[in-house]
C-alpha positions, 0 to 999 in steps of 0.5 A, spaced: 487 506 470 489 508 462 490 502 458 493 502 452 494 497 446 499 496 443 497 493 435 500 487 432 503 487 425 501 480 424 495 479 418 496 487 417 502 487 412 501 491 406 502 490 399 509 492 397 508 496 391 514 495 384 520 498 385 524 501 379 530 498 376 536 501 377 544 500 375 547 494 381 555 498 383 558 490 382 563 493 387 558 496 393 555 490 392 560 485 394 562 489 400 554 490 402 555 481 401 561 482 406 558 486 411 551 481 411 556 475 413 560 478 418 553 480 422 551 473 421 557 470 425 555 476 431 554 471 437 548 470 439 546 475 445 545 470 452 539 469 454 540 470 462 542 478 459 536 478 456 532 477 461 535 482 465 530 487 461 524 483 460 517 486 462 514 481 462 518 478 468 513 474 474 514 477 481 512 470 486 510 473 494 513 468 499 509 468 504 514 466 508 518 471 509 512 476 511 510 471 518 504 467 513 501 474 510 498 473 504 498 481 498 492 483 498 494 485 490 499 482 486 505 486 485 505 488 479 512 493 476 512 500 477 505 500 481 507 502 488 502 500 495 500 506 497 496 508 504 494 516 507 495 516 515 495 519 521 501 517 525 500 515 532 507 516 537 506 511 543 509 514 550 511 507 554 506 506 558 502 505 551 506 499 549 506 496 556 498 495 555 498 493 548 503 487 551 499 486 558 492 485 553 496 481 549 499 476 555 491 476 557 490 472 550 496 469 551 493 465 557 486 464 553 491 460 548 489 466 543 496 468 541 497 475 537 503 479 534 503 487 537 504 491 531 511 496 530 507 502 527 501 505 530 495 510 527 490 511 524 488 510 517 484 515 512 485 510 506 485 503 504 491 500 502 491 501 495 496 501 488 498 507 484 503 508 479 510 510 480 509 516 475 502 518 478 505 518 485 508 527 484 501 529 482 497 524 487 502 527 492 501 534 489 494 533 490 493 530 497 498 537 500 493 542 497 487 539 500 491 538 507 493 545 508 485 548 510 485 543 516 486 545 523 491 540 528 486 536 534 486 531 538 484 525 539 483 519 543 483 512 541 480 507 547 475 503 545 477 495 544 474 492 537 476 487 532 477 488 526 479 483 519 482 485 512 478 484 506 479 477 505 479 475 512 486 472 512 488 477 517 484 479 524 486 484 527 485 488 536 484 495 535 483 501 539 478 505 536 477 512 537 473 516 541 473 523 541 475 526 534 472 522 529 468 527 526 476 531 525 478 525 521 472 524 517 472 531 514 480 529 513 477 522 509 472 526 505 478 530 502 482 523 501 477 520 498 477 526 493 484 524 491 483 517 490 477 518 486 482 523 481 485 517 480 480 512 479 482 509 486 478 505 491 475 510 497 475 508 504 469 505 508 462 508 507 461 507 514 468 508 517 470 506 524 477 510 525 482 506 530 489 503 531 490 497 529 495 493 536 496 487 534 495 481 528 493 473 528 493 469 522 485 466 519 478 469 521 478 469 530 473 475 530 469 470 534 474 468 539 477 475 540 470 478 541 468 473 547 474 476 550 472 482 548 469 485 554 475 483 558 479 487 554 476 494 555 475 492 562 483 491 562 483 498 558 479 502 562 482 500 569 490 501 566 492 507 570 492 514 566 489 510 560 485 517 558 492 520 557 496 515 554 491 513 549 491 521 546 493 523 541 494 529 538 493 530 530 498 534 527 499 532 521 497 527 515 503 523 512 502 518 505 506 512 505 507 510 497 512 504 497 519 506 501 517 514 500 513 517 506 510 524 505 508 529 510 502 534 510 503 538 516 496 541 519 496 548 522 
């Protein structure tokens, strides 16, 4: 990130060097003595209108609103929240096996929420500039374009949490293609360091995340673990439905989606 510093003019005043005499117009003078008055009785500018333009105004996340989920970053004006992707599109019978794992926790009284977005993930959430976002664009499409289209599939049940584990997570981590996606990461990562952003894990496990709970319930979720890949594995065409192909790389920066499309 580029810091930039802004000098005060406080203590730095320099000494005001003598000014030569000259002949005072009487009648210039008067009007200048006028035109002071008349700024002088200006109104003074009201104050919600100045905050309009401050650049110093506090944003203040409402839990609330995001069902108790808490920023992994501060929001800060002009930084936009950006992850690179490959999006998953579910066929039916996928959601109705997401929802019969998740009424088998229901039963355990282990609650989760299904997500309304699936795919796999090839950076971690992270904050860019809104005047880096063209050239960061610019740079992912140009590494995108030397990678083939490929399969995927996802069909191994894991439990995941964020950094700060506020939030668990039930995934289906991949399988087979994994070593298609790490050689995507690789690329994505190159982008980030260009920016001096955070990279992806070291040791990645590639997955879709399903479905969320509030807290740390990894070692609840895991005791019903072997339960869920049993469900997994029995649920008729899980091979088909749990494949998916990999046709292009899409950046999600704020509200603006890109997409890079593979050959």
């Amino acid at each position: 990130m580029l810091l930039v510093n802004y000098s005060s003019s406080e203590g730095e005043e320099e000494p005001e060097e003598p000014r030569p005499r000259v002949r005072v117009d009487v009648g210039a003078a008067t009007t200048a003595a006028c035109s002071e008055e008349v700024k002088s009785q200006r109104l003074p500018i009201p104050e919600s209108v100045m905050g309009m333009f401050s650049q110093s105004e506090e944003h203040r996340d409402d839990s609330s609103k995001h069902n108790g989920r808490i920023r992994s970053f501060l929001h800060q004006r002009g930084s936009w929240s950006t992850l690179v992707y490959v999006e998953y599109y579910p066929e039916e019978e996928f959601v109705e096996l997401i929802d019969l794992l998740l009424t088998h926790l229901q039963a355990h009284k282990l609650p989760m929420t299904r997500v309304t977005e699936f795919h796999v993930s090839l950076s971690q959430t992270v904050v860019l500039r809104h005047h880096w976002i063209s050239i960061f664009v610019e740079s992912l499409k140009e590494k995108m374009t030397f990678f083939d289209r490929f399969y995927c599939l996802s069909d191994k049940v894991k439990i995941y949490t964020n950094e700060e584990r506020t939030r668990t997570f039930l995934g289906l981590e991949v399988s087979a293609g994994s070593n298609y996606l790490l050689e995507l990461l690789k690329e994505v990562d190159k982008s980030m360091e260009e920016f001096n952003l955070k990279t992806y894990h070291k040791s990645p496990s590639f997955h879709i995340s399903v479905a969320w709970c509030l807290g740390d319930l990894t070692a609840e979720l895991e005791k019903r673990q072997h339960e869920l890949q049993d469900m997994v594995d029995k649920f008729e065409n899980s091979a088909r439905i749990l494949q998916h192909y990999a046709d292009q790389v899409r950046c999600k920066t704020g509200n603006k989606v890109f997409s890079f499309s593979l050959r």
